[in-house]
C-alpha positions as CSV (number, residue, x, y, z in Angstrom):
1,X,-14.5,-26.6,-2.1
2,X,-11.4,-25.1,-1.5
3,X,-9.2,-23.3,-4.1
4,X,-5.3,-24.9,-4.2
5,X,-2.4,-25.0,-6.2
6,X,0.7,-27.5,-7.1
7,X,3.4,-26.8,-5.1
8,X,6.3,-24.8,-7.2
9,X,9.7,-25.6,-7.2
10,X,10.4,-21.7,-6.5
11,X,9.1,-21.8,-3.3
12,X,12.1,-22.2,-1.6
13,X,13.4,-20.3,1.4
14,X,15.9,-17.9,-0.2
15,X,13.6,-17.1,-2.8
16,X,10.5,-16.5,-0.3
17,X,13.2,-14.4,1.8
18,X,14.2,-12.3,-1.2
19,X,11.2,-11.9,-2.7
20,X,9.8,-10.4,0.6
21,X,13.2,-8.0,1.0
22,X,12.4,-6.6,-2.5
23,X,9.0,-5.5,-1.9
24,X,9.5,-4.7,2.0
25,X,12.3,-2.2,0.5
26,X,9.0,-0.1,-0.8
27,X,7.7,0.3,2.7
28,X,10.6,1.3,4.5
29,X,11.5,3.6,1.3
30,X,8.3,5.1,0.3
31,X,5.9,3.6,2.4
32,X,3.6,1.3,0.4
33,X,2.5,-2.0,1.6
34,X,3.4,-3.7,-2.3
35,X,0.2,-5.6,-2.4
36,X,-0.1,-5.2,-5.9
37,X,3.5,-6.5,-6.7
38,X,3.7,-9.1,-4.3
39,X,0.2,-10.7,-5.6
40,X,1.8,-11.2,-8.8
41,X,5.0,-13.5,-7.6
42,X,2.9,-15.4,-5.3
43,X,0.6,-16.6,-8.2
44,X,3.0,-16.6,-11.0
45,X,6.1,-17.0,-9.2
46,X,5.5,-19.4,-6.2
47,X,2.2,-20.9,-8.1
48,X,0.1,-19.9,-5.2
49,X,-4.1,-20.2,-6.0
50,X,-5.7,-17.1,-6.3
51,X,-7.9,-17.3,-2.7
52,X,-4.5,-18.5,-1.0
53,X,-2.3,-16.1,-2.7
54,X,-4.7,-13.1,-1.4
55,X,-4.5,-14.2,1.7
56,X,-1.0,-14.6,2.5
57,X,-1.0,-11.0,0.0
58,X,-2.7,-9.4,3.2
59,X,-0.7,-11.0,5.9
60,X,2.7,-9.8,4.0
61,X,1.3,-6.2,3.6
62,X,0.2,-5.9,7.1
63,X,3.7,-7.2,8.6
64,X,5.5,-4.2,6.2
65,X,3.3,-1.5,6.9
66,X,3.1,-2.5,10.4
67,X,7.6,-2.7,10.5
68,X,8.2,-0.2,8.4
69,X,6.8,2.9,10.6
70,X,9.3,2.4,13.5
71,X,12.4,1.7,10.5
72,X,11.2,5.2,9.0
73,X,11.6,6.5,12.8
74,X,15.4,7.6,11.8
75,X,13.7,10.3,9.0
76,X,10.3,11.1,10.0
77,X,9.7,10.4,13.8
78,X,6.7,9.6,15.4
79,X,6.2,13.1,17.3
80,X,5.7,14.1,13.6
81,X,3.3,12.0,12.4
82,X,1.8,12.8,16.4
83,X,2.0,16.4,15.0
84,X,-0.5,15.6,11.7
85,X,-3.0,14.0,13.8
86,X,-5.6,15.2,12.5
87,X,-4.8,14.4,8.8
88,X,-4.4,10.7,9.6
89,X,-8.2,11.0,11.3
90,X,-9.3,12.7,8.3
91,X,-8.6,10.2,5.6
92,X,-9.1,7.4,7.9
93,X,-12.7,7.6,6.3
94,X,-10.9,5.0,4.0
95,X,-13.0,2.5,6.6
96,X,-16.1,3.5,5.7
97,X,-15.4,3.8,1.8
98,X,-13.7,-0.3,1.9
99,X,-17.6,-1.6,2.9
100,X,-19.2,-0.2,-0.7
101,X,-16.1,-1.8,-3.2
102,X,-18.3,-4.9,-3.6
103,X,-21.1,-3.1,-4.9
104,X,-19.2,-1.3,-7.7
105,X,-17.1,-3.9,-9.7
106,X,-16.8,-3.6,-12.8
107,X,-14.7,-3.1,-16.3
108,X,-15.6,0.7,-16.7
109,X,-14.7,0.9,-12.8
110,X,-11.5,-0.4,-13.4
111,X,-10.8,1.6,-16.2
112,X,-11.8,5.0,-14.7
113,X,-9.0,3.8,-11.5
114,X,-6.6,3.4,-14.0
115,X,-7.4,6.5,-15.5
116,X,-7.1,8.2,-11.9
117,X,-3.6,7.0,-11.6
118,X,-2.3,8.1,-14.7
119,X,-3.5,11.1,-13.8
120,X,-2.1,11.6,-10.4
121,X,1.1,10.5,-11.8
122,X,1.2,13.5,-14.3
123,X,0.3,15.7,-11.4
124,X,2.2,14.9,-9.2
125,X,5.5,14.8,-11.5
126,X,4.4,18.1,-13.6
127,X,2.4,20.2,-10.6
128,X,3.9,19.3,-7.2
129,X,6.9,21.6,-7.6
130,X,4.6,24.7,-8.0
131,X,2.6,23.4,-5.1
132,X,5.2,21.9,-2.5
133,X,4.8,22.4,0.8
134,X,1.5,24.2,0.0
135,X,-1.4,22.8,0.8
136,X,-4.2,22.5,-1.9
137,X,-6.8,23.4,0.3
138,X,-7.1,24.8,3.5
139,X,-9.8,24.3,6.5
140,X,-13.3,22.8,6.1
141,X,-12.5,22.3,2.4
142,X,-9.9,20.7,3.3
143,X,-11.5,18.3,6.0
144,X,-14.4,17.8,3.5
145,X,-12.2,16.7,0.6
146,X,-9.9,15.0,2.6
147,X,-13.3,12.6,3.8
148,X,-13.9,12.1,0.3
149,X,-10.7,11.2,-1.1
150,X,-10.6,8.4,1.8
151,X,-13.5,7.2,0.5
152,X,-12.5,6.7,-2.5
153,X,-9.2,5.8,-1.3
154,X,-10.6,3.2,0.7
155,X,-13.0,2.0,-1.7
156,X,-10.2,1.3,-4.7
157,X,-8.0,-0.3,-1.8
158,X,-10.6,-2.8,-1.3
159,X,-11.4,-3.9,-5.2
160,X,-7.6,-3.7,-6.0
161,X,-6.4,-5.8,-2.4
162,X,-4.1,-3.3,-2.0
163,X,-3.2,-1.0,1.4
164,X,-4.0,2.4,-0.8
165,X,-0.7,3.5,-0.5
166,X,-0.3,4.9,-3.9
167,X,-2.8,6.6,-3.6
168,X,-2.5,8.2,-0.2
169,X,0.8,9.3,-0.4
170,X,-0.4,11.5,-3.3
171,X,-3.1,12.4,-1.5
172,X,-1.0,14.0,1.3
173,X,1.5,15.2,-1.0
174,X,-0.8,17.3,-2.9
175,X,-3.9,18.0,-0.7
176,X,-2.3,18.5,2.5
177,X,1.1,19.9,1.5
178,X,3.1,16.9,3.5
179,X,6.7,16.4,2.3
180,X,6.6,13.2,0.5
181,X,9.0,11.4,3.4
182,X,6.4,12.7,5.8
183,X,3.7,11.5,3.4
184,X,4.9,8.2,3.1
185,X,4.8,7.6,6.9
186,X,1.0,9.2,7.4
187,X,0.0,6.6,4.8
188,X,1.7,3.9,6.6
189,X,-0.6,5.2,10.0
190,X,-3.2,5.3,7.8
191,X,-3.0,2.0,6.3
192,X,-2.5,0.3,9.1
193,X,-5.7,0.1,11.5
194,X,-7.3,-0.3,8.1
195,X,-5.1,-3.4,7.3
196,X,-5.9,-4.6,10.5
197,X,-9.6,-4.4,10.5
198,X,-10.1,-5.9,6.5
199,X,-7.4,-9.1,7.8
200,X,-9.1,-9.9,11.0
201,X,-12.3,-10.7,8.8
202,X,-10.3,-13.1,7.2
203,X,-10.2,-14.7,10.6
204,X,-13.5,-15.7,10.4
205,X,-13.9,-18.3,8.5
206,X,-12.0,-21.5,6.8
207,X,-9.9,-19.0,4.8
208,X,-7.1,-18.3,7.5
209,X,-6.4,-22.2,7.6
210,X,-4.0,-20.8,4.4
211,X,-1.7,-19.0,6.9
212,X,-1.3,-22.1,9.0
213,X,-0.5,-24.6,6.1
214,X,1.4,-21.8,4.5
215,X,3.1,-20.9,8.3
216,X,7.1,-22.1,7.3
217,X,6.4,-20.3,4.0
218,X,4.5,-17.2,5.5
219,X,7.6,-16.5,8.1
220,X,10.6,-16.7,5.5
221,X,8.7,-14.5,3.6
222,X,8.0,-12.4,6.8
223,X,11.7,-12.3,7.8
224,X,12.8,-10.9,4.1
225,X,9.7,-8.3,4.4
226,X,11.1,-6.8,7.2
227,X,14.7,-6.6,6.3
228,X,13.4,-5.1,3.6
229,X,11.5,-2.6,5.5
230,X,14.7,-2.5,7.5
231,X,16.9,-1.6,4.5
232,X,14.1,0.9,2.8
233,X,14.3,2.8,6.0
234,X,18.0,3.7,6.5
235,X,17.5,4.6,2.7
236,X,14.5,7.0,3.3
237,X,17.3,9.6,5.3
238,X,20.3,9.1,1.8
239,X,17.5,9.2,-1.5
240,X,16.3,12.9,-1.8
241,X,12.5,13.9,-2.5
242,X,13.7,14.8,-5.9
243,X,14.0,10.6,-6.7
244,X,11.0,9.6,-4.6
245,X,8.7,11.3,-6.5
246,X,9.8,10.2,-9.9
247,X,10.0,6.6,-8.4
248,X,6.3,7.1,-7.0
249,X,4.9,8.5,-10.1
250,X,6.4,5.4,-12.0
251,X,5.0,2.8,-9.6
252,X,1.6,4.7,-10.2
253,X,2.3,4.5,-14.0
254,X,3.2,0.7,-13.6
255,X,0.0,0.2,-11.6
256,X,-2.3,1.8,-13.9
257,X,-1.1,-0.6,-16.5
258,X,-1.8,-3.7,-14.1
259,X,-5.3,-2.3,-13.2
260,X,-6.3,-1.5,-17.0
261,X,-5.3,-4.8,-17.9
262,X,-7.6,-6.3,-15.4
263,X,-10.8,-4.6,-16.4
């Protein structure tokens, strides 16, 4: 039996429209899909059920990530992200780790993520001055680790529902040295064939009917996400490094409250 929801009064199209806009601003700003955020105001907000609510989650992600790279274009071009190839390959073991997050829920789980975040927060506030620009590690111990933490990168993605961006944008700021506009952009070509891979299973079976009875409601939604993405990336060349990385930290703060609270 399927999982539904009485409709909310919210759900209206300037609401749907803004909503989108505010979260797309993340993408085009510091390149995170805003899974986790938007999740919330389509259950509590727009009184979406949990099963549909996921759904149109990963449909709203993938049109920000996907729209946000080329709006980030102005700041971090593509023949940069070209030029870090290799990086994107490297962490794109994210895949792999995705398959095994079914096989490891759990409250203590959850806990230790939102340990993980708290920490990376500290780090990357505290350490990442003494490190910028400089790499943590450097050639096979770099490709090794690298594997790893897209493992676990994609694994935490999976359970949460969430593209990994806060997590990968950390990742490149402090493993790989990447400035964190640069950053934000690599996790965005990360994210994406990732994104794209986890929603086409969704095509599957019954559950991407949501998407068609949700389609005027899914497209508002859509058009707000990428103005958003639109606005985020003119800001991306005005806000300097020096506020991205507090605002970063804080969304991994504000995260690792959400995720505690789950377990």
């Amino acid at each position: 039996m399927s999982e539904t929801a009485n409709p909310s009064t919210n759900r209206n199209p300037p609401v749907a429209f803004g909503g989108g806009a505010i979260i797309g601003v993340l993408g085009g700003l510091i390149g995170l899909g805003g899974a986790e955020f938007r999740l919330r105001l389509l259950i509590g907000l727009f009184n979406f059920a949990a099963l549909e609510a996921v759904i149109l989650n990963k449909a709203m992600s993938l049109v920000v990530v996907a729209t946000a790279l080329p709006f980030r274009a102005g700041t971090v071009p593509f023949s940069a992200i070209a030029d870090h190839w290799t990086i994107v390959v490297n962490l794109l073991g994210a895949w792999f780790g995705a398959g095994w997050a079914t096989r490891l829920k759990s409250e203590t789980l959850y806990k230790v993520i939102a340990g993980m975040l708290v920490s990376i927060a500290v780090v990357l506030l505290l350490g990442h001055d003494a490190t910028a620009a400089q790499p943590l590690l450097t050639g096979a111990a770099q490709v090794i680790v690298g594997v790893i933490a897209g493992f676990i990168i994609g694994i935490v993605a999976a359970l949460l529902g969430v593209a990994g961006g806060e997590l990968l944008i950390p990742t490149l700021v402090l493993l790989f040295g990447a400035d964190i506009k640069l950053a934000g952009s690599l996790s965005l070509a990360v994210s994406l064939p990732t994104m794209l891979v986890g929603f086409a299973r969704y095509s599957r079976d019954q559950s991407f009917s949501v998407l068609r009875r949700n389609k005027a409601f899914l497209l508002i939604m859509a058009l707000g996400s990428i103005a958003g993405t639109f606005v985020g990336g003119l800001l991306l060349g005005i806000v300097p490094n020096s506020i991205l990385l507090p605002a970063l930290a804080i969304i991994l703060l504000i995260s690792a409250v959400k995720v505690w609270r789950h377990s």
